[in-house]
C-alpha positions as CSV (number, residue, x, y, z in Angstrom):
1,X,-21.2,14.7,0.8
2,X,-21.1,17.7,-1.1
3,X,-18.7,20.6,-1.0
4,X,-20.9,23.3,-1.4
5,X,-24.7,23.9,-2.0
6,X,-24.0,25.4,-5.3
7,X,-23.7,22.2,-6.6
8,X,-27.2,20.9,-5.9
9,X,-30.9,22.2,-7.4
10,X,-33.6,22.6,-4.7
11,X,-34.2,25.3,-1.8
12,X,-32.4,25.5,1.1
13,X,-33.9,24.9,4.2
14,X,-33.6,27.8,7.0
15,X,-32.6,26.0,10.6
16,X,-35.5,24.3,12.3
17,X,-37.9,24.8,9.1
18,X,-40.1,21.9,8.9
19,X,-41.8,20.2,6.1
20,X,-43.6,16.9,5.2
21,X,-42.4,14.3,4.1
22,X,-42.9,10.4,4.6
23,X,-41.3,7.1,2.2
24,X,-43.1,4.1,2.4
25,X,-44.0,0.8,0.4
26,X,-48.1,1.0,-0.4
27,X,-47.3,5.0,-2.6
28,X,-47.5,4.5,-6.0
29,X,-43.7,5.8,-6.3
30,X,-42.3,3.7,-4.3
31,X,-38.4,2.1,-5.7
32,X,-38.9,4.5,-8.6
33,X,-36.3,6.8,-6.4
34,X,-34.1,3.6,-6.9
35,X,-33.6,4.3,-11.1
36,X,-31.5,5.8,-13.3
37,X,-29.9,7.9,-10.3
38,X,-26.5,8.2,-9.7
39,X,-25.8,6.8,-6.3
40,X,-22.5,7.8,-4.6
41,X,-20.5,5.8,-2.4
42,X,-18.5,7.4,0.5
43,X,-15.8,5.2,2.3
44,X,-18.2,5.1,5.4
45,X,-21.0,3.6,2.6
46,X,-18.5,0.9,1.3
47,X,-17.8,-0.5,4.4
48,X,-21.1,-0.7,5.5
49,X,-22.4,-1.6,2.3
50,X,-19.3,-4.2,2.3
51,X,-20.4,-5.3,5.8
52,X,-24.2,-6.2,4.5
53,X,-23.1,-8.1,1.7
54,X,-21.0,-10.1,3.2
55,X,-18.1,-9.9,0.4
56,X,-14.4,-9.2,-0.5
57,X,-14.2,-5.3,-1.4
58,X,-12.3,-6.4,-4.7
59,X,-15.4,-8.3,-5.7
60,X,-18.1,-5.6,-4.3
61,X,-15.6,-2.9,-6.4
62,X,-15.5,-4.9,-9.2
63,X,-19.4,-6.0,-9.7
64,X,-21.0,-3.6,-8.1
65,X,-19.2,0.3,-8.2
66,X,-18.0,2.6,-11.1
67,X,-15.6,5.0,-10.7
68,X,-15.6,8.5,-11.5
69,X,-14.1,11.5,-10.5
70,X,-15.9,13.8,-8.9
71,X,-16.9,17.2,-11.4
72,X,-16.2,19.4,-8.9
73,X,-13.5,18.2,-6.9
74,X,-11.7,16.2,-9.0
75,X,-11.4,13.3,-6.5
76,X,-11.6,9.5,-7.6
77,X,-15.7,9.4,-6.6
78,X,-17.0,6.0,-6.6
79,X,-21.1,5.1,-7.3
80,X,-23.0,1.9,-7.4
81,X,-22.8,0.5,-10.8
82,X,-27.0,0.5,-12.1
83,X,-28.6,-2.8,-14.1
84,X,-29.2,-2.8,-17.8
85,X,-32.7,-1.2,-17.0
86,X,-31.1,1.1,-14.9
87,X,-31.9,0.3,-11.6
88,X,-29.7,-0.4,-7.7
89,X,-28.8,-3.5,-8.2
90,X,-30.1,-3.9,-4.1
91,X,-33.8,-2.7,-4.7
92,X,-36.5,-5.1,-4.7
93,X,-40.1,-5.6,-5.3
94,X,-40.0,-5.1,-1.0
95,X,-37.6,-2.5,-1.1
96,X,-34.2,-2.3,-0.4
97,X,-32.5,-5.2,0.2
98,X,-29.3,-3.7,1.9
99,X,-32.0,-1.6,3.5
100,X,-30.3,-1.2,7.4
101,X,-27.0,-0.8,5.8
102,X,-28.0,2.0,2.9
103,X,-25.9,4.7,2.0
104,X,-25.6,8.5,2.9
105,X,-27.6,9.4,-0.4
106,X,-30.2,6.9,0.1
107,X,-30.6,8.3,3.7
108,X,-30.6,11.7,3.2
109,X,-33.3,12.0,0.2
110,X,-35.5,13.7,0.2
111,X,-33.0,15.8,1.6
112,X,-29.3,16.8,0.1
113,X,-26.7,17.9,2.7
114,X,-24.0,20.2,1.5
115,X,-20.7,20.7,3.9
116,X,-17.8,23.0,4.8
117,X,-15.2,23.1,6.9
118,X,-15.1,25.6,10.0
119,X,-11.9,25.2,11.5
120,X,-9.8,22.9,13.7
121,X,-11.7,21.2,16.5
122,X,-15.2,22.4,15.2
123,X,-18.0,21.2,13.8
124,X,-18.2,21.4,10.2
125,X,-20.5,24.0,8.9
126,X,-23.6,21.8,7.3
127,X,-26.9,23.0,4.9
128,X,-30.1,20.9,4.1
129,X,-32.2,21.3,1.0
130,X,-35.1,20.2,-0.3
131,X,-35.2,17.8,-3.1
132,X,-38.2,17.8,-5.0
133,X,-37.8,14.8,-7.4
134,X,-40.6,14.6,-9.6
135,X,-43.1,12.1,-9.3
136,X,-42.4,11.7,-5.5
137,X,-45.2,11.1,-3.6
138,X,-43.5,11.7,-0.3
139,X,-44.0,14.9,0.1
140,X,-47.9,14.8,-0.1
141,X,-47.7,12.5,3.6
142,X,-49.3,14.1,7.1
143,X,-45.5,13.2,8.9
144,X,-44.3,16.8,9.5
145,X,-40.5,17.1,10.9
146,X,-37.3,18.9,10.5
147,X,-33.8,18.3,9.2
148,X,-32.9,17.3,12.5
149,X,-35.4,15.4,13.1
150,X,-34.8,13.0,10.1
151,X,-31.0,12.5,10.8
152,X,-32.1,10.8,13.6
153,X,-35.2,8.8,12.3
154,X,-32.9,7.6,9.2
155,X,-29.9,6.6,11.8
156,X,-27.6,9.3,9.5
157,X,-25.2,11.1,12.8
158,X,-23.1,7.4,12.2
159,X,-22.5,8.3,8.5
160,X,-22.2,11.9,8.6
161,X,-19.8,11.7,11.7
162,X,-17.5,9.4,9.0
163,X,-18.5,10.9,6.1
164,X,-17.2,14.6,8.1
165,X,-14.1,13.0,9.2
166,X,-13.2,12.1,5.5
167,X,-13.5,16.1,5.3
168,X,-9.5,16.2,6.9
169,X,-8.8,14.9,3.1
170,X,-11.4,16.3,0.7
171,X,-11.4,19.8,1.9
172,X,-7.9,19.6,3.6
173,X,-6.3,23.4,3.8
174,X,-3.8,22.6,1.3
175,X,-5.6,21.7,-1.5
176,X,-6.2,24.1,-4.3
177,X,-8.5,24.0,-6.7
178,X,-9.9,20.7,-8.9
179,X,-7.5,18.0,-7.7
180,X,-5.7,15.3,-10.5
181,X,-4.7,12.2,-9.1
182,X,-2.3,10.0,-11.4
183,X,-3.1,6.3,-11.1
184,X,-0.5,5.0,-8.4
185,X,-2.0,7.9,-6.4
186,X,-5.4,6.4,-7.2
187,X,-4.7,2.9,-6.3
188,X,-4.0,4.7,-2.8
189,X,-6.9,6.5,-2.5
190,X,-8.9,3.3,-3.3
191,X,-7.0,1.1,-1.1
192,X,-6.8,3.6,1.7
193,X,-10.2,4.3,1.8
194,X,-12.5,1.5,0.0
195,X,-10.1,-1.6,-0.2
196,X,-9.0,-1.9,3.7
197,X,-8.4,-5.4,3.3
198,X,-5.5,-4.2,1.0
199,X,-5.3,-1.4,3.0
200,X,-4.6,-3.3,6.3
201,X,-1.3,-4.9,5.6
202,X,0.6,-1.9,4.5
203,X,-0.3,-0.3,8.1
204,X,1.0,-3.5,10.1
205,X,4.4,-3.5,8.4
206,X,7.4,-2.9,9.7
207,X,8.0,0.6,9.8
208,X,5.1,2.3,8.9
209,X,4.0,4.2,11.8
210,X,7.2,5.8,12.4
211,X,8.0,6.9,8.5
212,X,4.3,8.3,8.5
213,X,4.2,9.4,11.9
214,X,1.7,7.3,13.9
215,X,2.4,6.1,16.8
216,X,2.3,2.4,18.5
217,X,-1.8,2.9,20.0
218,X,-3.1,4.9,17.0
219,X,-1.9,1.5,15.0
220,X,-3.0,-0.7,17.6
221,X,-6.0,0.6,17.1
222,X,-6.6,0.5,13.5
223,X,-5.6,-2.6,13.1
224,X,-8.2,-3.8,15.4
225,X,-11.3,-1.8,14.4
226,X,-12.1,-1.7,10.6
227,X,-13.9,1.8,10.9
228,X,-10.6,3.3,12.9
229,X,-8.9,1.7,10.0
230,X,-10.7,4.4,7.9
231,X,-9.9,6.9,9.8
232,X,-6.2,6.1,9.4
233,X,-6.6,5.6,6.3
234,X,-7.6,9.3,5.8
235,X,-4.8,10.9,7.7
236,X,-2.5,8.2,5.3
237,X,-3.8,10.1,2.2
238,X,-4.1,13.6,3.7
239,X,-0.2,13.3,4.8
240,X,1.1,11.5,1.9
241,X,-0.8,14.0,-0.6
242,X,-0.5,17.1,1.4
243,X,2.3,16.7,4.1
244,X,0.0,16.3,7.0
């Protein structure tokens, strides 16, 4: 998810342009898009990612993501952590292993989607652009469609709906500028919104809901459904860093 399109190289695509584009194992490039990339992780992608693997997120943080923060943001940023010979430690000779459980960026490509917020209760303004990678072979395919059209084909509206509720943090209103985290408020951010197993005891305890404002359901609920969890886990951070 990325704040704004200046951020990214490629051209932006006008609303309903189409183009052609098609992945598939059998083209002489296929995996290369899997090296020496830098492959972000979104809450939304840890947990799914989490979910596929089958593992504790202290062990999936610890083998398998770096973090970062983000250049332009500032925010903690967290990416899969790349072999010795620079490769997704998920791609295979098949493909990719974690394949039905793959994150935003993985989706998205050829395509980069760049977000910003348009007020409360609406939709979040949203760009495409193309991303010509060199040496892609996609783009020479017959399969014409439009940004639209791949969202759906690549089963993206579940991410993006996540990764656009995460947006109530990232791009909350009272944010200015590049944003420094010190590291207690880091643990926080990375509990909150990667580690919900550590996450998930703080929100049952005694207390909680009423010193941060959530009432008895909203808990309830949370603590029943690890992707409401998430979103709880947003509104945590967005009122503990911002008031709300």
């Amino acid at each position: 998810m990325i704040e704004s399109g200046g951020g990214l190289g490629g051209r932006r695509l006008a609303p309903g342009e189409r183009f052609r584009f098609a992945c598939r194992p059998g083209l002489a490039c296929f995996n290369t898009c899997c090296r020496d990339k830098r492959l972000p992780l979104l809450p939304y992608d840890f947990l799914r990612l989490r979910r596929a693997l089958e593992l504790p997120a202290v062990q999936l943080l610890t083998d398998y993501v770096e973090l970062e923060a983000d250049p332009v943001s500032g925010w903690p940023a967290l990416r899969i952590k790349l072999t010795e010979q620079g490769v997704c430690p998920f791609v295979t000779d098949q493909g990719c292993s974690v394949y039905p459980h793959r994150p935003t960026c993985c989706r998205v490509y050829p395509l980069a989607r760049a977000v910003r917020p348009a007020g409360p209760g609406r939709e979040p303004r949203e760009i495409f652009l193309r991303q010509e990678t060199p040496g892609c072979l996609g783009w020479d395919q017959p399969e014409e469609l439009d940004a639209a059209a791949w969202v759906r084909q690549q089963g993206l509206a579940e991410y993006q709906a996540a990764n656009n509720y995460c947006l109530r943090l990232f791009m909350h209103p009272a944010r200015r500028g590049e944003v420094s985290l010190d590291e207690r408020q880091t643990h926080a951010f990375i509990s909150a919104l990667y580690n919900l197993e550590a996450f998930r005891p703080l929100a049952a305890s005694p207390g909680f809901g009423e010193r941060f404002g959530f009432d008895g359901d909203r808990l309830d609920l949370a603590l029943a459904d690890e992707q409401e969890l998430l979103k709880l886990g947003v509104d945590w951070l967005a009122g503990v860093f911002f008031g709300g």
